[in-house]
N, C-alpha and C positions, 0 to 999 in steps of 0.2 A: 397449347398456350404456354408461351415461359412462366416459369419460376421467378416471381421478385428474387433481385439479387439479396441475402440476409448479408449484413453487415459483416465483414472481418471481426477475428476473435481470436485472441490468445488460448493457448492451452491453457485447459482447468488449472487454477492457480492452486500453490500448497500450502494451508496454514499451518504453523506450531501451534500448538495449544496452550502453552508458558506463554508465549508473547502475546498472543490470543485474549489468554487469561487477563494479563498486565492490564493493558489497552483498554479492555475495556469496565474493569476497576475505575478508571483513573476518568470515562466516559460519562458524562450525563446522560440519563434515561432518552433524550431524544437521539442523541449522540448514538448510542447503544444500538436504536432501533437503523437507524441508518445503518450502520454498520453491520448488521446483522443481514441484513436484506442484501450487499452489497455482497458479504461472503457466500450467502446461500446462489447467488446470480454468479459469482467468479468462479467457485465450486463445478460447479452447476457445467455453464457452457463456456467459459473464459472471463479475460475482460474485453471491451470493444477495444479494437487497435484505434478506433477513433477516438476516443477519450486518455487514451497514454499521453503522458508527458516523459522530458526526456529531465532528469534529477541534473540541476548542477555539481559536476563533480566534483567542485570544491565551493562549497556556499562560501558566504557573505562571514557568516556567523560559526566557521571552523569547520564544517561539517562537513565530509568527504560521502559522495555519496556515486559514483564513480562504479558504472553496468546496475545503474538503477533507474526505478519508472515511476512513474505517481500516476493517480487518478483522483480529482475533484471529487467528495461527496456532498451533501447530494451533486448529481451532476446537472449542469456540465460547470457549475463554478463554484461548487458553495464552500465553508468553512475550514472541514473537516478534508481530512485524505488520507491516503492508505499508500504507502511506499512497499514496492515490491524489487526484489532484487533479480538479473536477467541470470538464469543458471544454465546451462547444458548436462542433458541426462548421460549417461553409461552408451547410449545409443547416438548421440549427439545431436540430439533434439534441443531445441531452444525450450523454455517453459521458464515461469514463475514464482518467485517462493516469498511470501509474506514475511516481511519486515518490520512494520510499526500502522499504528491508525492513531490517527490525532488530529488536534488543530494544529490546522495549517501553519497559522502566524496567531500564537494566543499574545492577549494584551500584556504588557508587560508588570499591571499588579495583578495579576493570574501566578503567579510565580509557577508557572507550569513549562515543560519543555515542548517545542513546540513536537512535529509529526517528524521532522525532520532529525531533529537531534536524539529524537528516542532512536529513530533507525538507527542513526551514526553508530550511536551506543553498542545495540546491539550487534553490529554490523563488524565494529571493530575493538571490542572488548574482548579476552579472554576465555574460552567456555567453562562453565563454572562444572566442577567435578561431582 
């Protein structure tokens, strides 16, 4: 008997533990729990290649986001998302490496930055010594 075909998946994704940290400080308790569940499943087995989106490389609202991916949390459309940056290994494997989690588009008396601009941030700021 075949095998159901499982879905396409990204290589286990890499989180920092600083931006980790950040993110989810900055997260509501429900916010949190999504989040958490998402990291432990990307970890884990990847992410679905069905669920990537492709980042605009240069937003609306300044943000350069340019060999980056996002994914809808919950999925497949909710709020929140998680911006992952495309890397290649020493072996020249493609793979993922965790950038930001946030609201997507937070309202604007939220005075929060949205998912998007934290990545940028961290994306294209200096490393801090």
């Amino acid at each position: 008997m075949p095998q159901p075909e499982r879905p396409a998946r990204t290589p286990p994704v890499i989180f920092g533990s600083a931006a980790w940290a950040e993110d989810a400080l900055r997260a509501s308790a429900a916010a949190q729990q999504v989040a958490e569940a998402a990291r432990a499943e990307f970890e884990r087995k990847g992410v679905p290649v069905a669920d990537l989106r492709a980042c605009q490389a240069e937003g609306p609202d300044g943000t350069r986001l340019e060999h980056c991916v996002k994914v809808y949390l919950p999925r497949p459309a909710g709020q929140h998302g998680m911006v992952f940056r495309i890397v290649r290994d020493g072996r020249g494997r493609l793979g993922l490496t965790y950038a930001a989690f946030g609201l997507r588009h937070p309202a604007p008396n939220m005075r929060q930055p949205s998912v998007y601009q934290v990545a940028h941030r961290r994306l294209h700021s200096a490393p801090e010594n």
